[in-house]
MIVEX-283451 format. One record per residue (C-alpha): x, y, z; residue number from 1; residue in three letters. Coordinates in Angstrom, 3 decimals. Last residue first. Layout:
<rs>
X,Y,Z,NUM,Ala $
...
</rs>
This chain:
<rs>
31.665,-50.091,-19.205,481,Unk $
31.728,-47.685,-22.239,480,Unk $
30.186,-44.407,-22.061,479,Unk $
26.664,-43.937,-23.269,478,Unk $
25.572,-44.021,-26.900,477,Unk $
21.927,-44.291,-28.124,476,Unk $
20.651,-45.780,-30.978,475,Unk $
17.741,-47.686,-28.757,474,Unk $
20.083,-51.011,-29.818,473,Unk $
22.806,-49.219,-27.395,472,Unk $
26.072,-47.779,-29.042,471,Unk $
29.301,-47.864,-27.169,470,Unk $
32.013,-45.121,-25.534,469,Unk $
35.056,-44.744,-24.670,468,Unk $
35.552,-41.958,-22.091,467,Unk $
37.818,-38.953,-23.155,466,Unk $
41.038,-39.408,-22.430,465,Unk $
42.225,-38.268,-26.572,464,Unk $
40.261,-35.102,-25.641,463,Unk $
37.571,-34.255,-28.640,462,Unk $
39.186,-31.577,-30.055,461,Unk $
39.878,-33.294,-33.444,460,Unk $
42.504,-35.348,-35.430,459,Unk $
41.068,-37.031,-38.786,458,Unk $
42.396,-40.040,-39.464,457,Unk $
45.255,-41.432,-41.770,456,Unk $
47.151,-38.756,-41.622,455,Unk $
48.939,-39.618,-38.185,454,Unk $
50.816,-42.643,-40.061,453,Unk $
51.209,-46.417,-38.917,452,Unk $
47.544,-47.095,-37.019,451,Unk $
47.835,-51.179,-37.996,450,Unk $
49.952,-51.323,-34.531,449,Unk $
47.085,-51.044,-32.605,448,Unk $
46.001,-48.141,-29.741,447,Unk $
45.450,-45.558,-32.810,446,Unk $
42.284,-48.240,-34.088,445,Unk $
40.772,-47.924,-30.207,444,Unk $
40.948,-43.902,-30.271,443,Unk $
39.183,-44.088,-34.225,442,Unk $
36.738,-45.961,-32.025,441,Unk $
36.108,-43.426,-29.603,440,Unk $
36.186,-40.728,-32.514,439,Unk $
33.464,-42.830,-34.316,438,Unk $
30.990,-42.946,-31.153,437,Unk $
31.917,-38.602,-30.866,436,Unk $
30.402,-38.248,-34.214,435,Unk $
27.854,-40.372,-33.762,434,Unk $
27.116,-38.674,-30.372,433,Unk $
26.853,-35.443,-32.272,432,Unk $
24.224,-36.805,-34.767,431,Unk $
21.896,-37.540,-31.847,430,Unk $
22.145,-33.876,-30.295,429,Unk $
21.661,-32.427,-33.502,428,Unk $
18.785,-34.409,-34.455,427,Unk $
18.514,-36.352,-37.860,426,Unk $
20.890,-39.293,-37.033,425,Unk $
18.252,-40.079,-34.306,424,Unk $
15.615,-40.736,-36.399,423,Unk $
17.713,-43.323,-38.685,422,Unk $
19.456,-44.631,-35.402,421,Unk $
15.995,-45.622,-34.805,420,Unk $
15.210,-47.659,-37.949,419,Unk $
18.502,-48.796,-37.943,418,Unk $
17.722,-50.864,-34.554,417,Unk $
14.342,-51.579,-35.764,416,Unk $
15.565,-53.449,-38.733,415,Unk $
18.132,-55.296,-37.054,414,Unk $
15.864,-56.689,-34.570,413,Unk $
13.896,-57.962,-37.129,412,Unk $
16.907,-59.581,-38.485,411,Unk $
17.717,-61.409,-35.737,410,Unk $
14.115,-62.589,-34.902,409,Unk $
13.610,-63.177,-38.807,408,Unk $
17.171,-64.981,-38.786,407,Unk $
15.767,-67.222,-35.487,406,Unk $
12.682,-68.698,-36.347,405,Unk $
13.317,-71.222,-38.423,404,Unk $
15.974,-72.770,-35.922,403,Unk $
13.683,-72.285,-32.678,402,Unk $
15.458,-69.440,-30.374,401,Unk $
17.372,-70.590,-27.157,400,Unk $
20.674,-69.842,-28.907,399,Unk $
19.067,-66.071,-29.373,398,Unk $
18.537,-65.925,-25.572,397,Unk $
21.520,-68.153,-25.006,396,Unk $
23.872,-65.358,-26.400,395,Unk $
22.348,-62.302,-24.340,394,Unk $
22.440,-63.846,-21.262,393,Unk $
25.984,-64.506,-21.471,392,Unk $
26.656,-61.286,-22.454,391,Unk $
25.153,-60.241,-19.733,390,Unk $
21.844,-57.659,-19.633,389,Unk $
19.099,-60.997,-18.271,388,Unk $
21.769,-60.614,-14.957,387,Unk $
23.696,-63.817,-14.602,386,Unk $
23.091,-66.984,-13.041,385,Unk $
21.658,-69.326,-15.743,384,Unk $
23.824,-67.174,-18.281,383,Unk $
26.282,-69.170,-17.438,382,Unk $
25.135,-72.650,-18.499,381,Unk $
24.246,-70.791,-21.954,380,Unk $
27.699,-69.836,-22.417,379,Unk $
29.326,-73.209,-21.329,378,Unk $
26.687,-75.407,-23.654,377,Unk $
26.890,-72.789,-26.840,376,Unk $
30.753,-73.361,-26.381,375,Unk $
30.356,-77.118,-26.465,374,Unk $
27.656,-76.742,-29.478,373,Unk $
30.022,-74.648,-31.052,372,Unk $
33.134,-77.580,-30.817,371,Unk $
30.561,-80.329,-31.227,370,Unk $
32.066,-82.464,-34.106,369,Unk $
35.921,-80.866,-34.249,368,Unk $
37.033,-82.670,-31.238,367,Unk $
39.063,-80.418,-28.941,366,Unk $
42.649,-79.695,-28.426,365,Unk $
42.943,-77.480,-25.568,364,Unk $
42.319,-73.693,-25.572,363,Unk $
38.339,-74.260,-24.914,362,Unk $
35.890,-71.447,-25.388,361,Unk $
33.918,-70.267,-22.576,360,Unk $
36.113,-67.013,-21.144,359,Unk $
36.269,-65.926,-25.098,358,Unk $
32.426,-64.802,-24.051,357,Unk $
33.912,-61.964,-22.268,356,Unk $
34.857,-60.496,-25.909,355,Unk $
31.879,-60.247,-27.022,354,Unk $
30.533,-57.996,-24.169,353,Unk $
33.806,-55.972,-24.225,352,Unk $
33.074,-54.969,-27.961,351,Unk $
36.082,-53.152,-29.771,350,Unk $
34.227,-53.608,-33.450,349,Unk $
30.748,-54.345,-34.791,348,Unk $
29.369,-52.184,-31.568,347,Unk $
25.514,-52.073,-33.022,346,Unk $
25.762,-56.351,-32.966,345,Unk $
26.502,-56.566,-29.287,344,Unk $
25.486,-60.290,-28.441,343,Unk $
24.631,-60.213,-32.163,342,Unk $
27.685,-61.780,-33.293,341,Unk $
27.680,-64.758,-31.116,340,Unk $
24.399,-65.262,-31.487,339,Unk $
24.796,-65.293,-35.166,338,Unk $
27.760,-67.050,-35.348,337,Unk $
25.968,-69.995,-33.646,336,Unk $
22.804,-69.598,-35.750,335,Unk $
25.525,-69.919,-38.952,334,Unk $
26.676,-73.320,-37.625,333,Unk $
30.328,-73.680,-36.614,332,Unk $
33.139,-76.095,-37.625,331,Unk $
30.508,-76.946,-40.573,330,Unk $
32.730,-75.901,-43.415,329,Unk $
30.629,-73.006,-44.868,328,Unk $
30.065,-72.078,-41.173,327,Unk $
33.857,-71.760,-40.462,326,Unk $
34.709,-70.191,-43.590,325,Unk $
32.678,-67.622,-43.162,324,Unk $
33.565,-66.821,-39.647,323,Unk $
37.193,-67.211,-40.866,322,Unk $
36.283,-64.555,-43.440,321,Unk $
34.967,-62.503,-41.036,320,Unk $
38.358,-61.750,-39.367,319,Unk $
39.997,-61.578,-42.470,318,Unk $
37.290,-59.009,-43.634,317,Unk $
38.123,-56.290,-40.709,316,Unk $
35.275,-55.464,-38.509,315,Unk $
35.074,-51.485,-39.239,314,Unk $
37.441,-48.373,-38.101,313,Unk $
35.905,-45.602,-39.401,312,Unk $
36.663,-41.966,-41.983,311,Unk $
33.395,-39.771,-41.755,310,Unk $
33.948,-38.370,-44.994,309,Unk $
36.367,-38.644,-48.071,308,Unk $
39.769,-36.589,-48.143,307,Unk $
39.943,-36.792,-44.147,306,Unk $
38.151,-34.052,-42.330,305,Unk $
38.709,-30.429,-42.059,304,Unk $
40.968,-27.677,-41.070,303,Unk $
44.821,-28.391,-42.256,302,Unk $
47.987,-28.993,-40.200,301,Unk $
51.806,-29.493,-41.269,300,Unk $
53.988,-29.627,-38.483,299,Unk $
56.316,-32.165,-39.540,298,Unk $
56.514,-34.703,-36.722,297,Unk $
52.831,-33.038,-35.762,296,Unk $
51.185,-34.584,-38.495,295,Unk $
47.781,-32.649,-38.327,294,Unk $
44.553,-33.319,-40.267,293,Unk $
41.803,-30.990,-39.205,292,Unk $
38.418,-31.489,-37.166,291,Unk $
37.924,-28.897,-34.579,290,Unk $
34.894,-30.617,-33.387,289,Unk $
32.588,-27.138,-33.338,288,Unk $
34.134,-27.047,-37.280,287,Unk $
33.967,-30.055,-38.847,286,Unk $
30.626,-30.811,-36.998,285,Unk $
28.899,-27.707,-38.797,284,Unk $
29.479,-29.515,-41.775,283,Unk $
28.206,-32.840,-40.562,282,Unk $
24.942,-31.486,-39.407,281,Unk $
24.030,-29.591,-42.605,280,Unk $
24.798,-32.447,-44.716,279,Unk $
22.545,-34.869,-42.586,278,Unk $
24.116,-38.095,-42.626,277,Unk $
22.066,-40.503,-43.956,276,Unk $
20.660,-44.192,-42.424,275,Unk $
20.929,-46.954,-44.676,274,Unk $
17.250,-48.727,-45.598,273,Unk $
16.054,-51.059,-43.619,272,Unk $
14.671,-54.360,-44.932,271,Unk $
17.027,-57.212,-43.185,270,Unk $
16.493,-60.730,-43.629,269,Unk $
19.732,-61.938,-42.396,268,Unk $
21.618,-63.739,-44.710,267,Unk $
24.686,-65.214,-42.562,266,Unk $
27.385,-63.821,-45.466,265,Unk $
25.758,-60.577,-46.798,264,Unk $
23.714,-59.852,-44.127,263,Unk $
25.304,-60.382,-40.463,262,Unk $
29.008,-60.847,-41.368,261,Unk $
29.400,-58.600,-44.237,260,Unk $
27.089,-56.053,-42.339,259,Unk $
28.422,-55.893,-39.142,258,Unk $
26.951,-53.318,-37.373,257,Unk $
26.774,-48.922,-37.529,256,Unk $
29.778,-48.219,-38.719,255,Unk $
29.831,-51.054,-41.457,254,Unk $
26.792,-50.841,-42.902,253,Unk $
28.637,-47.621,-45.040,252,Unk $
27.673,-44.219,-44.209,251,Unk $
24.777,-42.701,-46.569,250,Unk $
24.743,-38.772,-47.581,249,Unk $
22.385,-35.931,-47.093,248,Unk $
22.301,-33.765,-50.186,247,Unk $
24.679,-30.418,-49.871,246,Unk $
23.035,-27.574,-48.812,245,Unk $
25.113,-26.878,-45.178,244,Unk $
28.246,-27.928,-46.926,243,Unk $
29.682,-30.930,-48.146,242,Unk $
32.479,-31.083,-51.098,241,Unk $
35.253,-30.824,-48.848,240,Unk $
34.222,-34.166,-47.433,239,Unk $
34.848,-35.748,-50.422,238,Unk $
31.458,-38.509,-50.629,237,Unk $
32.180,-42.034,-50.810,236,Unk $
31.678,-42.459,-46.881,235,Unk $
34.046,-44.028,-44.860,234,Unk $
35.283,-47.440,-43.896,233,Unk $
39.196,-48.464,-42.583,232,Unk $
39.527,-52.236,-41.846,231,Unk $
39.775,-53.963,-38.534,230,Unk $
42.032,-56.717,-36.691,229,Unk $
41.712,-58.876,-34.301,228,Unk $
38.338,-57.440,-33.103,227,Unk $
37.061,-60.173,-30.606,226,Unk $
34.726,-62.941,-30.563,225,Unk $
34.484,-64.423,-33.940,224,Unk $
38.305,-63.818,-35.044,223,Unk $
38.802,-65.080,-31.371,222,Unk $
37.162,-68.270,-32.153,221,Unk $
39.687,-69.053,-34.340,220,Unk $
42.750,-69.090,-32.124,219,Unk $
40.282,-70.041,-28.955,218,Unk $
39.788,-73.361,-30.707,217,Unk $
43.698,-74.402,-30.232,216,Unk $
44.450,-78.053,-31.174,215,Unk $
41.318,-78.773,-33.244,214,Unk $
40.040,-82.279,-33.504,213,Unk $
39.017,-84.456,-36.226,212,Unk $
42.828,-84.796,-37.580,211,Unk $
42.631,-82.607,-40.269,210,Unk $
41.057,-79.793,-38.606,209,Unk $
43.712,-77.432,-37.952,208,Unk $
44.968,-77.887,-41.267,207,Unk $
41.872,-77.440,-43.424,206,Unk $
40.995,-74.641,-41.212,205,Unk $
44.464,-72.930,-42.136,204,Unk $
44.220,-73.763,-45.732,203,Unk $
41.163,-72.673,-46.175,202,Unk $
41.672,-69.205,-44.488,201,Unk $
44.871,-68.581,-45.920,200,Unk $
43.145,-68.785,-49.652,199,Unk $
40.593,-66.289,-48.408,198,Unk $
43.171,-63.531,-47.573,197,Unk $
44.557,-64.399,-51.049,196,Unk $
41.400,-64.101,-52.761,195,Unk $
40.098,-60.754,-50.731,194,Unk $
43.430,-59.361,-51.378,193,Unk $
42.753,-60.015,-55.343,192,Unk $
39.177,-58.722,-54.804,191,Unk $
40.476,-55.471,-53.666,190,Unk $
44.150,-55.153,-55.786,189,Unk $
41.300,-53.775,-58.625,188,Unk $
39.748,-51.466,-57.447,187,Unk $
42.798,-49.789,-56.029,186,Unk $
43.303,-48.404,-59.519,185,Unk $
46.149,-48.890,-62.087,184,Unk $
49.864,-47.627,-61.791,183,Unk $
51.791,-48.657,-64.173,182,Unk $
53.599,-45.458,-65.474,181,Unk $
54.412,-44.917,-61.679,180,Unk $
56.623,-48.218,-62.232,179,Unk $
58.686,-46.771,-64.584,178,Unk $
59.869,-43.697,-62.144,177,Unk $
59.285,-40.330,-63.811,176,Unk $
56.148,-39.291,-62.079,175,Unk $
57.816,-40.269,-58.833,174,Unk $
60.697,-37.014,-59.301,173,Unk $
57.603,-34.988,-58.161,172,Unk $
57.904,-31.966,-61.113,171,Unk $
54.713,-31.349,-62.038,170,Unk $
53.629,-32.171,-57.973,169,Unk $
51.194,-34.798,-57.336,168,Unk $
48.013,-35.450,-56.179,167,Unk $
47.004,-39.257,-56.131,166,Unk $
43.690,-39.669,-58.164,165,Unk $
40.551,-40.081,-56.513,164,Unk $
37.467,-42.471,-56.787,163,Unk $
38.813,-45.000,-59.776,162,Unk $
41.770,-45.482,-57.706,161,Unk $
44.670,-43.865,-56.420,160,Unk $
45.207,-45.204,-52.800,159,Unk $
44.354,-42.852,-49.545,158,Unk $
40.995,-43.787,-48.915,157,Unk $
39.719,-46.867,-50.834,156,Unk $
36.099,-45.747,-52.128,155,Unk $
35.066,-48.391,-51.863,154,Unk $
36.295,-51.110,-49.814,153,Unk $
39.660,-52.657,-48.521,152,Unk $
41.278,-49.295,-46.734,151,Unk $
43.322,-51.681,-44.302,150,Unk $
45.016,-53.949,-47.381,149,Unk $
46.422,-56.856,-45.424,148,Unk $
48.171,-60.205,-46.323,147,Unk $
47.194,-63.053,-44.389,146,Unk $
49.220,-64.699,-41.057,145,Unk $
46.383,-63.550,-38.382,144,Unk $
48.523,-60.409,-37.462,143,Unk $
49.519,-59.091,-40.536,142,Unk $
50.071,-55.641,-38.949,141,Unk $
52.147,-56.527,-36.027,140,Unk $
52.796,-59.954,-37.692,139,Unk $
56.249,-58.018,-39.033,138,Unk $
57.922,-57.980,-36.305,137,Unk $
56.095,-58.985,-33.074,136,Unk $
51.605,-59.109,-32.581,135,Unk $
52.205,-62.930,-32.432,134,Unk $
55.848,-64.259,-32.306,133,Unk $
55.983,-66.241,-29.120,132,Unk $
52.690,-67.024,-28.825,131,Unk $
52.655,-68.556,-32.022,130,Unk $
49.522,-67.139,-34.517,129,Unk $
51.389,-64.722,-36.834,128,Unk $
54.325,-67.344,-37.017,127,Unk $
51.450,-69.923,-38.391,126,Unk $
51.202,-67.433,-41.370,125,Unk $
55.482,-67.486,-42.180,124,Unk $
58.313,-66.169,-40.587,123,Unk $
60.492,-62.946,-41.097,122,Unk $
62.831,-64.495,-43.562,121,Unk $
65.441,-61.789,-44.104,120,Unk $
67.095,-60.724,-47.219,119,Unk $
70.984,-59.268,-47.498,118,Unk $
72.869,-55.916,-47.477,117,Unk $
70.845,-55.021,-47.023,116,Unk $
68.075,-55.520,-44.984,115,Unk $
65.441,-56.828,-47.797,114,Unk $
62.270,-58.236,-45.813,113,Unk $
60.504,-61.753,-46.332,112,Unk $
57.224,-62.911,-44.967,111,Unk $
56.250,-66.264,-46.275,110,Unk $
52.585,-66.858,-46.778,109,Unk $
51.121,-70.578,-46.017,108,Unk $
50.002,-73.323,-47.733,107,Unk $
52.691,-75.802,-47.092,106,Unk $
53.088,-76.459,-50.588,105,Unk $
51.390,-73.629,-52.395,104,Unk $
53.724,-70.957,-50.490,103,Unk $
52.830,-68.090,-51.126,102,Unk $
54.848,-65.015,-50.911,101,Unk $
54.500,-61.950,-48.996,100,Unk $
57.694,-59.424,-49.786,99,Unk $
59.233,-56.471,-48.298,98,Unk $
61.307,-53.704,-49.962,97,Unk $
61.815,-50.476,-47.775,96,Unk $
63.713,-48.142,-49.465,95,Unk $
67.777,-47.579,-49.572,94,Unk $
68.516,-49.234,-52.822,93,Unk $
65.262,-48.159,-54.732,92,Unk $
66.243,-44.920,-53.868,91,Unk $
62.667,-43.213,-53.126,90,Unk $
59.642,-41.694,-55.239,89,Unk $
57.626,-44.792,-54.347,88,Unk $
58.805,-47.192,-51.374,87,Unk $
57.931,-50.743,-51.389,86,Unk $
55.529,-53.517,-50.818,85,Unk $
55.966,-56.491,-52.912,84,Unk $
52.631,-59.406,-53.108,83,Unk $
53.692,-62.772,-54.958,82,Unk $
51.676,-65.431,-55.278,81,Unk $
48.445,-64.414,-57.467,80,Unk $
46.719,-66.893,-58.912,79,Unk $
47.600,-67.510,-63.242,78,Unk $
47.758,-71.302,-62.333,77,Unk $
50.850,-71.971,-64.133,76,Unk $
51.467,-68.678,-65.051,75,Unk $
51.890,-66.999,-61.258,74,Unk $
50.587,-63.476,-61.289,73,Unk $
53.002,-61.062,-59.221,72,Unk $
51.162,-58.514,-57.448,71,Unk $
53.052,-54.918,-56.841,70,Unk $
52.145,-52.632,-53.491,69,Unk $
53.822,-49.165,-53.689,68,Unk $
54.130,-46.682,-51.423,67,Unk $
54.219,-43.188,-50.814,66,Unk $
54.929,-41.514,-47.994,65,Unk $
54.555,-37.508,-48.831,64,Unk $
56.041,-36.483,-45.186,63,Unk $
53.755,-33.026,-44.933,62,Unk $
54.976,-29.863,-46.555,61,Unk $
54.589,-27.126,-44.300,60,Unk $
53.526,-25.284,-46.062,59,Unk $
51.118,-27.435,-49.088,58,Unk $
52.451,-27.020,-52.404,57,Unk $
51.914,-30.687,-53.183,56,Unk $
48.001,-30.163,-52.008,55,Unk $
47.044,-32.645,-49.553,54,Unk $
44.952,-35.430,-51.541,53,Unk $
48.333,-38.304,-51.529,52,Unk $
49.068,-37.474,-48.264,51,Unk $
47.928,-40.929,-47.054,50,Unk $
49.744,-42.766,-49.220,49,Unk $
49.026,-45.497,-51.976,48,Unk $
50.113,-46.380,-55.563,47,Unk $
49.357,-50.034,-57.320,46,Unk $
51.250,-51.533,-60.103,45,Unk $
50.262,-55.067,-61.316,44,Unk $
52.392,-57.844,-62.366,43,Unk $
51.917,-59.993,-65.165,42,Unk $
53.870,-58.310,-67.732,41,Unk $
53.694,-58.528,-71.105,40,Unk $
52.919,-60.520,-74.464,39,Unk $
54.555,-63.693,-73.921,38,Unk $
54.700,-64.239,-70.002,37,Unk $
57.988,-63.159,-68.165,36,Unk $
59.532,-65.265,-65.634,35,Unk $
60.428,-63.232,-62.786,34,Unk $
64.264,-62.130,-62.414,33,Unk $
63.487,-58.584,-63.484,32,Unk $
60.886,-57.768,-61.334,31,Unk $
63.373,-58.370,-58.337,30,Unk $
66.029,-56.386,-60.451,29,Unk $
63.353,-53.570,-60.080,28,Unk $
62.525,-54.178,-56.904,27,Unk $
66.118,-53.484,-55.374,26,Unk $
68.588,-55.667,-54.091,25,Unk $
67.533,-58.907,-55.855,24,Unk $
69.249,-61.906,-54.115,23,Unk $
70.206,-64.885,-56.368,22,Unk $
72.017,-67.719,-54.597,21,Unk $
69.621,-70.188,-56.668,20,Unk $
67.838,-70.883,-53.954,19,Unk $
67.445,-67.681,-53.083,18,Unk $
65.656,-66.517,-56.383,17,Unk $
63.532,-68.297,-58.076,16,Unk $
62.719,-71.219,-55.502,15,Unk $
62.712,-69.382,-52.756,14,Unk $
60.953,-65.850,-53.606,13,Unk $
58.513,-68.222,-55.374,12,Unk $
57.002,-70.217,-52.660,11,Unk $
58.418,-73.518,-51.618,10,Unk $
60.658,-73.135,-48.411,9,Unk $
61.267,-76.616,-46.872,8,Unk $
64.867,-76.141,-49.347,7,Unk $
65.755,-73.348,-47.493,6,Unk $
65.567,-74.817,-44.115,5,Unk $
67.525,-77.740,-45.597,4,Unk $
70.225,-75.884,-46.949,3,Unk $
70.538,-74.112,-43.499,2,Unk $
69.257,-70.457,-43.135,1,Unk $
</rs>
């Protein structure tokens, strides 16, 4: 980089470190060089990998990839501004060592990457969203600019938390690395990436708006309309704990709508309880699916499902934290993300039918005042022609709704929708097609670059060409169109 490109760079990888001709070749002289508060550290150690509830003396061993993601507390503002990424168990030296660092300035993360024997500058948030970088390098994963934890809720599959401990060997050189002394629970980096995912958001809509008009709508609207991303659900229950007699168990909101998006943020009035998996049903799943985990690169294979139950791609949070964000700021009003969100609320992720409705939003700059109502407009024109089962149709029927009547009508809906996946759930037929609903989207999730190692879903005998397929609101599920 030029003096001058280094200088535009304000977060703290810059300013303490290559600015001052310093470059830290490992992670521990990276820890090293950051200012140290009185009293201790204020970084904090977390420990992740998807073999990390496979027995150590498992034959064949599977790859045991280990990683570890460190946050760096600033002590100005005590915010979190640094987040490293790095092998566990490995040569320092020869690991992986990336970096996301914020940048309060321009408010954005920089991406950085050690490829020795020197560091790289990968790009920055906006990178994630340029044509000509999106879905490349390092925005593969990150691909809306934030920083990305993919198991983000309870009970965090595959990172030691306060659900499961990481499994290791007596003699696993990692027990004797420092930073393995430091490891605390996976609980705790959750509200931290919820922060600094948030912290992108504002700055991004604050930036894109700033001049009354925004210069690409369809680059928000997309987090509305589409699955950018997703995050990895399941239930809280071990899987190897279930059998026939076991107590039926609850899946998360998120497999069966949006719940984050629908209830907690939009504040649906929704009454339904959480449907259960039947015990008896799920065990003898396991075994007429042919459920195991299998990495094939090293042979290893074991009957059964992941550690904890019923493993599921759901909408990711960064994607409904612009929705958030959007309503709370008045770029959008929450009846507009409603309709938009309950086009096809029982497919939460990987919905077609939302994803037409992308066709009506504008990709020029476009006054701010109006933008949904402009959308609402072009969607409900539409729908004037179409078949009462479109998309289209679909939005301007709740758009068409009275504004105090709408969230019961939504919610309502809601209600009876769980009400009958609840009696289908029950049935052996009905639980089945669950079962093959979350393979289909556990086939989606393997198609994106956020699917990085084969143990981090179950593998089964359902054929990876089977049909895709999509709930109804009667709780059924018929192949995809």
């Amino acid at each position: 980089m030029t003096p001058a490109e280094l200088a535009a760079l304000g977060d703290p990888m810059a300013v303490l470190f290559f600015r001052r001709g310093v470059f830290p070749m490992n992670v521990q002289d990276l820890l090293a060089g950051l200012p140290q508060p009185p009293g201790g550290l204020p970084n904090a150690v977390y420990l992740v990998g998807e073999a990390g509830q496979i027995p150590p003396d498992a034959s064949p061993a599977p790859y045991r990839d280990f990683r570890f993601a460190i946050t760096r507390t600033a002590l100005q503002d005590r915010e979190v501004d640094l987040l490293i990424s790095t092998g566990a168990g490995d040569d320092p030296a020869t690991t992986f060592l990336q970096v996301a660092a914020w940048d309060p300035g321009s408010g954005v993360f920089n991406y950085y990457a050690r490829i020795s024997p020197g560091w790289v500058w990968s790009g920055d948030s906006w990178s994630a969203l340029a044509p000509e970088s999106r879905g490349r390098g390092c925005f593969d994963s990150h691909v809306n600019g934030s920083v990305v934890m993919k198991e983000l809720t309870l009970p965090w599959s595959n990172w030691q938390s306060q659900s499961a401990t990481i499994r290791l060997a007596a003699d696993d050189p990692l027990r004797s690395d420092p930073l393995f002394a430091r490891v605390v629970g996976a609980e705790n980096l959750e509200p931290t990436i919820r922060s600094l995912v948030g912290r992108w958001t504002a700055a991004r809509l604050a930036a894109v708006t700033r001049t009354g008009t925004v210069e690409r709508p369809d680059q928000l609207m997309r987090q509305l309309f589409t699955t950018t991303s997703v995050n990895l659900a399941s239930s809280a229950v071990q899987s190897s704990t279930v059998t026939a007699a076991s107590d039926d168990f609850p899946l998360p909101i998120g497999f069966w709508l949006n719940g984050r998006a629908l209830l907690d943020d939009l504040e649906l009035p929704v009454t339904a309880s959480l449907p259960r998996v039947p015990a008896a049903e799920y065990a003898a799943s396991l075994t007429e699916f042919g459920f195991r985990l299998q990495e094939r690169a090293s042979g290893f294979s074991q009957p059964g499902d992941t550690f904890f139950a019923f493993v599921f791609p759901e909408a990711a949070f960064e994607d409904d934290d612009v929705v958030r964000q959007m309503v709370q700021s008045g770029l959008i009003t929450a009846k507009f993300a409603a309709c938009a969100l309950m086009v096809d609320f029982t497919n939460p992720v990987f919905s077609p039918d939302r994803a037409r409705l992308m066709a009506y939003v504008p990709t020029g700059a476009t006054a701010v005042d109006g933008l949904a109502a402009q959308i609402a407009r072009a969607i409900t024109q539409a729908a004037t022609g179409l078949p009462a089962t479109s998309a289209e149709a679909r939005f301007a029927a709740g758009w068409a709704l009275a504004d105090p009547e709408w969230p019961g009508v939504f919610g309502g809906r809601i209600d009876a929708y769980l009400g009958r996946v609840a009696a289908r759930i029950g049935t052996p037929a009905g639980f089945r097609d669950y079962v093959r609903l979350a393979e289909s989207r556990r086939r989606d999730f393997r198609a994106m670059k956020l699917n990085e190692f084969e143990l981090t879903l179950p593998a089964t005998d359902i054929p990876p060409d089977a049909p895709p397929l999509t709930m109804r609101e009667d709780a059924t599920v018929v192949p995809r169109s």
